[in-house]
Backbone as CSV, one residue per row, in Angstrom:
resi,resn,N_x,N_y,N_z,CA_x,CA_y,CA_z,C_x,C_y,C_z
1,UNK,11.431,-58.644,-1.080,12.435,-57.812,-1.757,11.889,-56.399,-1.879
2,UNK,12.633,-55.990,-1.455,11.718,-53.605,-1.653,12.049,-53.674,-3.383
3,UNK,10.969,-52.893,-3.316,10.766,-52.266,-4.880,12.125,-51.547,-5.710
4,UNK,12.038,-50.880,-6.816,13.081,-50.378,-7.151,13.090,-48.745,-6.706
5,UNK,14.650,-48.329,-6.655,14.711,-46.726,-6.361,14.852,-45.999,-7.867
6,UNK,13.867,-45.870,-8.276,14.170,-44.254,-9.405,15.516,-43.567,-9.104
7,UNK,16.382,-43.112,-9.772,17.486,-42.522,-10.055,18.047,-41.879,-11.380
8,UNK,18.339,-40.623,-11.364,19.014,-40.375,-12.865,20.578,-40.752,-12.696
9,UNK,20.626,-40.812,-14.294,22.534,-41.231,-14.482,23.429,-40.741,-13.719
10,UNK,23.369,-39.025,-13.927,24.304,-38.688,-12.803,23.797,-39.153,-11.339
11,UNK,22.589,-39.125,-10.765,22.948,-39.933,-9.350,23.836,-40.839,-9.215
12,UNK,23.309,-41.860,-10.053,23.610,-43.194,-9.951,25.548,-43.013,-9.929
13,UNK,26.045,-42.126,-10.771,27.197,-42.303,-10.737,27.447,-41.381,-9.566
14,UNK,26.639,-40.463,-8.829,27.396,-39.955,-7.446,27.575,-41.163,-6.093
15,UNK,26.086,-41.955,-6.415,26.348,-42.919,-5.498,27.422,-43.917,-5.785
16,UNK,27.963,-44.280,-7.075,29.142,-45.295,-7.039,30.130,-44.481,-6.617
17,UNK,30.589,-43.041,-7.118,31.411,-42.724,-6.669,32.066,-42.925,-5.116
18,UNK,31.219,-42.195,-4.683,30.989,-41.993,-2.695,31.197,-43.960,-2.483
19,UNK,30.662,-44.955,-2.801,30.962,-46.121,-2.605,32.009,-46.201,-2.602
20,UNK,32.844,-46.079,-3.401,34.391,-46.131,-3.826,34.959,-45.643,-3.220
21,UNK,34.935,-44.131,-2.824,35.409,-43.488,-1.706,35.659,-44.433,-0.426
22,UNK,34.239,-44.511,0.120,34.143,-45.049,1.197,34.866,-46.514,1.330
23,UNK,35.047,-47.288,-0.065,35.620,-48.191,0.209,37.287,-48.341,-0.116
24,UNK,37.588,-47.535,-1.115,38.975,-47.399,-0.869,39.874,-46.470,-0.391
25,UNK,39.320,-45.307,0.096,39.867,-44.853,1.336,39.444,-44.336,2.672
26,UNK,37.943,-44.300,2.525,37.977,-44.347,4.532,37.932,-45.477,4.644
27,UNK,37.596,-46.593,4.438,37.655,-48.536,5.189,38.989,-48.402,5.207
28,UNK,40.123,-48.059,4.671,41.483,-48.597,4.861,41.843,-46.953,5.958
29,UNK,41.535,-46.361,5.738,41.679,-45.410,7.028,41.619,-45.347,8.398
30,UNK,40.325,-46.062,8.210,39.542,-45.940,9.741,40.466,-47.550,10.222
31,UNK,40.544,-48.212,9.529,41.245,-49.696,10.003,42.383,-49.172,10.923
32,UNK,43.495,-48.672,10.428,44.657,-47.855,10.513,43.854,-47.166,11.462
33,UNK,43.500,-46.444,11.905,43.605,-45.667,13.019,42.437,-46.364,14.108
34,UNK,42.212,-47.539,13.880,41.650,-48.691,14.872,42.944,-49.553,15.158
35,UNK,44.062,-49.855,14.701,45.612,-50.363,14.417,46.040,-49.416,15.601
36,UNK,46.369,-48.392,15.406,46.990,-47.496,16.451,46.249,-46.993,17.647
37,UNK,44.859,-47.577,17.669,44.558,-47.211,18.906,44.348,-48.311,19.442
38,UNK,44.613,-49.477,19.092,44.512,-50.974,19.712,46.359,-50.279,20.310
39,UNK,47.150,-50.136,19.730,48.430,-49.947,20.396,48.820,-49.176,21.619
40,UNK,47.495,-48.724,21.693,48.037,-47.774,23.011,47.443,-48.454,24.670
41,UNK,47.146,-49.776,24.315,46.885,-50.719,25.663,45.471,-50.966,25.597
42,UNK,45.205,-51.346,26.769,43.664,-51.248,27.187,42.518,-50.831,26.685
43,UNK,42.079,-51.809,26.067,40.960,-51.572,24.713,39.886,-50.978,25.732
44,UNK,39.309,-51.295,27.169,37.661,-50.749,27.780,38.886,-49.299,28.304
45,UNK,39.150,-48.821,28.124,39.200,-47.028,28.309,40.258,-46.490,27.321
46,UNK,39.481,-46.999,25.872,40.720,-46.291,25.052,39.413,-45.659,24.223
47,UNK,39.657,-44.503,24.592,38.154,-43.521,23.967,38.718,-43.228,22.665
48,UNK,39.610,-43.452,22.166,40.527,-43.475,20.521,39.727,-44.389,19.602
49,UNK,39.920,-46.089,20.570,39.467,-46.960,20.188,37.999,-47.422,19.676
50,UNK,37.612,-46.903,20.853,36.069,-46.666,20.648,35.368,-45.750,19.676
51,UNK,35.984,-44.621,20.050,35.508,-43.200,18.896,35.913,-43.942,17.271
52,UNK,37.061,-44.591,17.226,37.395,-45.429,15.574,36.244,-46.311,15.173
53,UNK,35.761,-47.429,16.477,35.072,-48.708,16.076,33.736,-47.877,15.908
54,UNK,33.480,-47.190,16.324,31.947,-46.226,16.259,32.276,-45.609,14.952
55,UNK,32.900,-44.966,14.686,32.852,-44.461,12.676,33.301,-45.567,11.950
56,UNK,33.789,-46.670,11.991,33.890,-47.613,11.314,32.490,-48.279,10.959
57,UNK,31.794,-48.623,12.161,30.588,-49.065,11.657,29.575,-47.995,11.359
58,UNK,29.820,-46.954,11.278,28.667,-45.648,10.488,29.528,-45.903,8.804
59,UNK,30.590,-45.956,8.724,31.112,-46.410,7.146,30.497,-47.838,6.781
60,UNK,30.944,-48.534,7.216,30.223,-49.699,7.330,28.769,-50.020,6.702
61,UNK,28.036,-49.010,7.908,26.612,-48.903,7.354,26.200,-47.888,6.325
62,UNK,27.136,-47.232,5.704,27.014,-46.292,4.540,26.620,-47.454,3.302
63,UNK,28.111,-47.809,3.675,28.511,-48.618,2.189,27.488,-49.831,2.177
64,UNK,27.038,-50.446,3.272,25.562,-51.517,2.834,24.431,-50.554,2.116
65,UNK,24.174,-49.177,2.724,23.262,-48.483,1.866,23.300,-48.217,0.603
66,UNK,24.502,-48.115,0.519,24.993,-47.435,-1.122,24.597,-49.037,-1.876
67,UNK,25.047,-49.673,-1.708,25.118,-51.243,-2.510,23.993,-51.349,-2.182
68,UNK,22.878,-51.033,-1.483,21.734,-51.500,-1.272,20.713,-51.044,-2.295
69,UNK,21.275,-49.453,-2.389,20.425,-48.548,-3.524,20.915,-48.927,-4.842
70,UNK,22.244,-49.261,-5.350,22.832,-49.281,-6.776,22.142,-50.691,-6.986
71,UNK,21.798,-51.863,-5.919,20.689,-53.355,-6.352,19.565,-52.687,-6.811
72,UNK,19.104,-51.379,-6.185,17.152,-51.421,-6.278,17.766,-50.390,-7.405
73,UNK,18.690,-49.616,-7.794,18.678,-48.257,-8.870,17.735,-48.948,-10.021
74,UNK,16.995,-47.796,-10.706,16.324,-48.142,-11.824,16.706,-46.640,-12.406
75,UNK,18.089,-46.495,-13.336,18.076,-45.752,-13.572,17.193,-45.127,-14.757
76,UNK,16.339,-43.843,-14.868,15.769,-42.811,-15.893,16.581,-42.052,-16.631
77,UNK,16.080,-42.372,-17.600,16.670,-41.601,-18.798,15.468,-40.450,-18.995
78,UNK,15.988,-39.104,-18.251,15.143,-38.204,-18.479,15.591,-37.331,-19.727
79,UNK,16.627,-37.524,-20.263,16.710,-36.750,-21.475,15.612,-37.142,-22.555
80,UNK,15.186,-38.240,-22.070,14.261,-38.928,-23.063,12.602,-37.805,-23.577
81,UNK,12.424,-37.317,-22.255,11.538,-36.413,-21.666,11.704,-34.571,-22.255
82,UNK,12.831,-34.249,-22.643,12.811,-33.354,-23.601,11.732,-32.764,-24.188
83,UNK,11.039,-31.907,-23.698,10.183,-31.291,-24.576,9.201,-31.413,-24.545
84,UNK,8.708,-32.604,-23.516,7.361,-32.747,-22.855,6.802,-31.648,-22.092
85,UNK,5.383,-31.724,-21.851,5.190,-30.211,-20.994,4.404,-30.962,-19.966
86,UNK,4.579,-32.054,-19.733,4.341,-32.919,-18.756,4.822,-32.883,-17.207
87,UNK,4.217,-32.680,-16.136,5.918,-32.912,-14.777,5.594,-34.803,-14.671
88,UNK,6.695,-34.954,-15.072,7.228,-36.593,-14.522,8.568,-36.282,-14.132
89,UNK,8.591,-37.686,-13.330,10.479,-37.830,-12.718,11.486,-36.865,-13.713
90,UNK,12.523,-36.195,-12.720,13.881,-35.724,-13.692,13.262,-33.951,-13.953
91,UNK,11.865,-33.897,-14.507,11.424,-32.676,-14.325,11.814,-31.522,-13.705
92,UNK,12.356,-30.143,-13.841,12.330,-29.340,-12.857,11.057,-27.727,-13.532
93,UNK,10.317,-27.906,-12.335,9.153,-27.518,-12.863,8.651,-26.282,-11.639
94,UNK,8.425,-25.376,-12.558,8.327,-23.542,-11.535,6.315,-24.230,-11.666
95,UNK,6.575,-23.401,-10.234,5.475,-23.352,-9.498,4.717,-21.996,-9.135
96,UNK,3.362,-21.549,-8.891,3.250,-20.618,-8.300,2.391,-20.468,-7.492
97,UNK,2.440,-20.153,-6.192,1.794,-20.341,-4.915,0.558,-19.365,-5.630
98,UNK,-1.053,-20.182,-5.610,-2.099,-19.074,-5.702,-2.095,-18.015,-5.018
99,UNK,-1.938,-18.842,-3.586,-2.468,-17.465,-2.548,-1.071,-16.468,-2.045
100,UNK,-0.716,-16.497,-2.357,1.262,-15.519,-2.466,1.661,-14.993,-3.422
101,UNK,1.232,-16.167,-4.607,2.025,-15.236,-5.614,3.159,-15.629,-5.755
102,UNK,3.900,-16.310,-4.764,5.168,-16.374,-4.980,5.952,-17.909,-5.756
103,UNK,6.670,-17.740,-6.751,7.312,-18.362,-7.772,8.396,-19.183,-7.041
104,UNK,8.231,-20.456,-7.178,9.657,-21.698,-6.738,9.551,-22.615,-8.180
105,UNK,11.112,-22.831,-8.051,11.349,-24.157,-9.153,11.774,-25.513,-8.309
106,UNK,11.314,-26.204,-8.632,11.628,-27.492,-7.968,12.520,-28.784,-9.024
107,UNK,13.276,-29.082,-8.713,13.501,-30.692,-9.755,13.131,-32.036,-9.110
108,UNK,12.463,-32.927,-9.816,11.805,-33.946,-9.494,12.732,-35.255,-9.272
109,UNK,13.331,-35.366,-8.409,14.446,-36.774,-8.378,13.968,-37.952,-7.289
110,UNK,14.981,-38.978,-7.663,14.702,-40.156,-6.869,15.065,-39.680,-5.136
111,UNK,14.446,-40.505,-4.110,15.042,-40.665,-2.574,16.153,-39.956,-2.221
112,UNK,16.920,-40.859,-2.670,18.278,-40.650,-2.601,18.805,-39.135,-3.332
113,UNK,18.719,-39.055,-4.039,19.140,-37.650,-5.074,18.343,-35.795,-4.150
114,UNK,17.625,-36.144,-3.445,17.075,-35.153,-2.774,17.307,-34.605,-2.194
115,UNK,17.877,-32.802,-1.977,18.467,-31.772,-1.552,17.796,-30.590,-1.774
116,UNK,17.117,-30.284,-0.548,16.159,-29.178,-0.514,17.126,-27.963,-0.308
117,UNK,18.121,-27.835,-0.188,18.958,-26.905,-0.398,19.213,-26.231,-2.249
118,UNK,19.195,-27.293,-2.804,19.346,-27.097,-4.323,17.659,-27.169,-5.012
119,UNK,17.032,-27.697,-3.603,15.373,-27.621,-4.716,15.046,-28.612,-5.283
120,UNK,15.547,-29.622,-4.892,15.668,-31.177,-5.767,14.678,-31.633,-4.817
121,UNK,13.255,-32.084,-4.886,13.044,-32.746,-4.253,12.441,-34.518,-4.453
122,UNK,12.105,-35.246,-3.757,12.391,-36.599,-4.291,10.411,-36.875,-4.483
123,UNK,10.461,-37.571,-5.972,9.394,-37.985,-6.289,8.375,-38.691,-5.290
124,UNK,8.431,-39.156,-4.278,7.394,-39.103,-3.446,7.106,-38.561,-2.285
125,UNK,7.650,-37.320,-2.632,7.335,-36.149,-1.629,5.575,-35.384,-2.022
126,UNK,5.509,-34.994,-0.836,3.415,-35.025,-1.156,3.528,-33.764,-2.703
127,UNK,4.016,-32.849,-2.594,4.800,-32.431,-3.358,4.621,-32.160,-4.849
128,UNK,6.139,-33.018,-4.349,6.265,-34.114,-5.946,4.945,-34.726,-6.833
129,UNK,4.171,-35.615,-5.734,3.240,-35.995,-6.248,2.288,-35.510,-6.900
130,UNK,1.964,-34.733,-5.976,0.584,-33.657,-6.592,0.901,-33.006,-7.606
131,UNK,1.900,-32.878,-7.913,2.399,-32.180,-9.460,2.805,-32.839,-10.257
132,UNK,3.249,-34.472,-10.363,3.262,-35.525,-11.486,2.007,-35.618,-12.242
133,UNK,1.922,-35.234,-13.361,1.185,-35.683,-14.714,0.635,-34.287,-15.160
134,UNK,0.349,-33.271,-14.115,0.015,-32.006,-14.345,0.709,-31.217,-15.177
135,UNK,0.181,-30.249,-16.308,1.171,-29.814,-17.501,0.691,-28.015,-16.836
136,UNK,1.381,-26.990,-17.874,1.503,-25.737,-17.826,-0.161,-25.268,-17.617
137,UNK,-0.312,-24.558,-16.636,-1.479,-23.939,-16.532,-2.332,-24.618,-15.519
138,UNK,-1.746,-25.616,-15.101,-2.769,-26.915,-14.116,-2.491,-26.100,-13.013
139,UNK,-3.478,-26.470,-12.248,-3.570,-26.226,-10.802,-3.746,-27.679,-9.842
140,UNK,-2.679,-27.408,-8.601,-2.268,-28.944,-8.131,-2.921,-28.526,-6.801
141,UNK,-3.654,-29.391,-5.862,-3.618,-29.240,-4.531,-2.665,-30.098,-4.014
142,UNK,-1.932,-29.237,-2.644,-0.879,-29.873,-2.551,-0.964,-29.960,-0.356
143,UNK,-0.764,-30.996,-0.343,-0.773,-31.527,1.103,0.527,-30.739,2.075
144,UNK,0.220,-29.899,2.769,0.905,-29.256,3.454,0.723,-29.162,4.810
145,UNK,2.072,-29.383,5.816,1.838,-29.240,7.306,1.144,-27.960,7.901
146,UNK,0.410,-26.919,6.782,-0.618,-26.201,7.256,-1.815,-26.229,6.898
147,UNK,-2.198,-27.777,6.146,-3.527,-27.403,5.013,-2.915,-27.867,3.598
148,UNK,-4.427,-28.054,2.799,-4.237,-27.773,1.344,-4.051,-26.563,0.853
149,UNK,-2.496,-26.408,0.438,-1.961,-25.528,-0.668,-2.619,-25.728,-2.139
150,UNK,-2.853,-24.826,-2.732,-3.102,-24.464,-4.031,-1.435,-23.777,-5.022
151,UNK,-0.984,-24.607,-6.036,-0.139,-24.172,-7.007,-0.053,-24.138,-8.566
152,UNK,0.425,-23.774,-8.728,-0.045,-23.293,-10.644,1.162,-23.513,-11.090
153,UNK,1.104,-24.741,-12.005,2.588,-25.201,-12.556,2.345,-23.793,-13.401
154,UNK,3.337,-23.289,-13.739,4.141,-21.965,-14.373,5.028,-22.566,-16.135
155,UNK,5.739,-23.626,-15.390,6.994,-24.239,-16.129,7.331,-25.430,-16.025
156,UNK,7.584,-26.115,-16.918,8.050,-27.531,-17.005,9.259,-27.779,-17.979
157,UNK,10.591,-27.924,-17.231,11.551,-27.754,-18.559,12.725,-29.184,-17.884
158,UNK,13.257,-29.558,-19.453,14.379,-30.570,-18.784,15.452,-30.363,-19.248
159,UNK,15.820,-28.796,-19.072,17.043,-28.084,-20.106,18.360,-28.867,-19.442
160,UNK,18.278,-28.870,-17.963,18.980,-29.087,-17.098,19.459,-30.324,-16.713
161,UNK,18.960,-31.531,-17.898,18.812,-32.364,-17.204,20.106,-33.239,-18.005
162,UNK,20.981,-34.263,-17.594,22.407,-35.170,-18.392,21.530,-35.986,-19.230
């Protein structure tokens, strides 16, 4: 059996959402337009047909993922974490590159919840790691595809967090 996935509340409710989606209206979508392309004859050169049964089973294999993650979810209650000056899970915690100088905030989330576009990155990212348990003023070495980075937690806050 795989271990459990870390998740905060709001994940957990983006992933049921998107489940739901996926199951009550693209599965009855994509059916329907596998319906009308079975109607147009000859299933081996109906590139309709095919192009449908090919996103049907990418939905398909969504929705086993989603139900796969909401079995392993262990959801965190990071509001709990309030006021700690700790970085653990849920954390979003400013950083500062020694040798740059230069200032990033990161938030600490589960697998799934991770969007390096928003800065979210997922707790077992090398990362992530090297900066779990470290408080204000620590210095983390951090595993990078150029070398060990050097960073200086700055900030640890969970203003942001449901």
């Amino acid at each position: 059996m795989s271990e459990t996935a870390p998740i905060t509340a709001a994940g957990l409710r983006r992933v049921k959402e998107e489940l739901k989606h996926l199951q009550s209206v693209e599965r009855p979508k994509i059916s329907a337009e596998i319906e009308v392309a079975r109607a147009h004859g000859d299933l081996r050169e109906n590139a309709e047909y095919h192009a449908a049964k090919e996103k049907q089973g990418h939905i398909e294999g969504r929705i086993m993922d989603l139900n796969g993650l909401i079995a392993r979810a262990e959801v965190i209650d990071v509001s709990k974490f309030k006021g700690t000056k700790t970085v653990v899970f849920g954390a979003t915690v400013e950083v500062e590159d020694c040798e740059t100088s230069k200032k990033t905030s990161y938030r600490l989330v589960g697998e799934f919840e991770a969007d390096i576009k928003k800065r979210w990155i997922s707790i077992t990212s090398p990362l992530a790691r090297g900066l779990v348990g470290k408080k204000v003023g620590d210095i983390a070495n951090i595993q990078s595809p150029g070398g060990v980075r050097e960073v200086e937690v700055v900030k640890v806050d969970f203003e942001d967090v449901e």
